[in-house]
N, C-alpha and C positions, 0 to 999 in steps of 0.2 A: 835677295829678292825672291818673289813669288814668283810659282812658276803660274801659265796662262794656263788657266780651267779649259778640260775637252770640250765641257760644254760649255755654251754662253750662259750667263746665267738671268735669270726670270726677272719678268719686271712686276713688282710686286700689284701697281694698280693697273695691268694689265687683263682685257677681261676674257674670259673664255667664251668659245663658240656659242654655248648656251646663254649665257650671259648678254652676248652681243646681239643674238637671236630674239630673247624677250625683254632687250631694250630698245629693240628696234623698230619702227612703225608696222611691221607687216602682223605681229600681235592685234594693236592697234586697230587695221583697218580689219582681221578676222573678229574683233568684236562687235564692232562696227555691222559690220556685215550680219555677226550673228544676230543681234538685236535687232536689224530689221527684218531679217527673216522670219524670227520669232514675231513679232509685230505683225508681220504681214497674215502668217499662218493662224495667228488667233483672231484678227480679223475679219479675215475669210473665211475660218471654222466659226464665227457667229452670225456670217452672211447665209452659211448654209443651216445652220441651226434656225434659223427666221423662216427662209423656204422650206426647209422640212416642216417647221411646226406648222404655219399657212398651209403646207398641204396636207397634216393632220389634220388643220380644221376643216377644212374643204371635206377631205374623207368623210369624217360624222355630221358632219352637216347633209350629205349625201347618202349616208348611211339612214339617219334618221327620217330623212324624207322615203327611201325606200320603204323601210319598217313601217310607216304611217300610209305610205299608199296600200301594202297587201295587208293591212291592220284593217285599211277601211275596205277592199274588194272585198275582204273574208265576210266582215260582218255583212255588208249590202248582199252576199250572195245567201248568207243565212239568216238572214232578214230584209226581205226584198219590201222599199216602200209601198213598190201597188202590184197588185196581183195578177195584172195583165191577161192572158188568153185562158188562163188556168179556169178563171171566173165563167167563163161563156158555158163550160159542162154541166154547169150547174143551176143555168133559168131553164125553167120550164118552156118548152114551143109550145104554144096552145093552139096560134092559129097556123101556123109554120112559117112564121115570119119575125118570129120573138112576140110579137104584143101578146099582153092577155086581153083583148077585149074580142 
């Protein structure tokens, strides 16, 4: 007869830790998991890409009305429509009342 092995011997479709680990659901639900997180993050980084670019626009929209209000004070102050008090130095007082008669 044989003599009985020290050890016991292996069961061939027997699976190992590893094995048993990424057959098992908790794989599973971390995929799970990671695709919606992924999911979540790119749709929340293009909720913030929306608001950022909205407040880009808003910027130069703001920006350009600035540039156009000191675009026009400048010119209005070196080309003023009417001449205002400047004018008066320049009639003659005849009778000391302005008229000429």
């Amino acid at each position: 007869m044989m003599p009985k092995p020290k050890k016991p011997l292996k069961d061939p479709n027997a699976k190992s830790p590893i094995q048993k680990f990424f057959g098992g659901k908790i794989p599973h639900y971390l995929a799970v998991f990671a695709f919606l997180f992924s999911s979540y993050n790119l749709f929340s980084f293009q909720l913030v890409k929306m608001r950022y670019n909205s407040l880009n626009e808003k910027r130069d929209v703001r920006m350009k009305e600035l540039v156009e209000k000191r675009v026009n004070e400048y010119f209005s102050q070196q080309f003023p429509d009417t001449t205002g008090p400047v004018l008066k130095k320049f009639i003659k007082k005849v009778n000391g009342n302005g008229s000429n008669s």
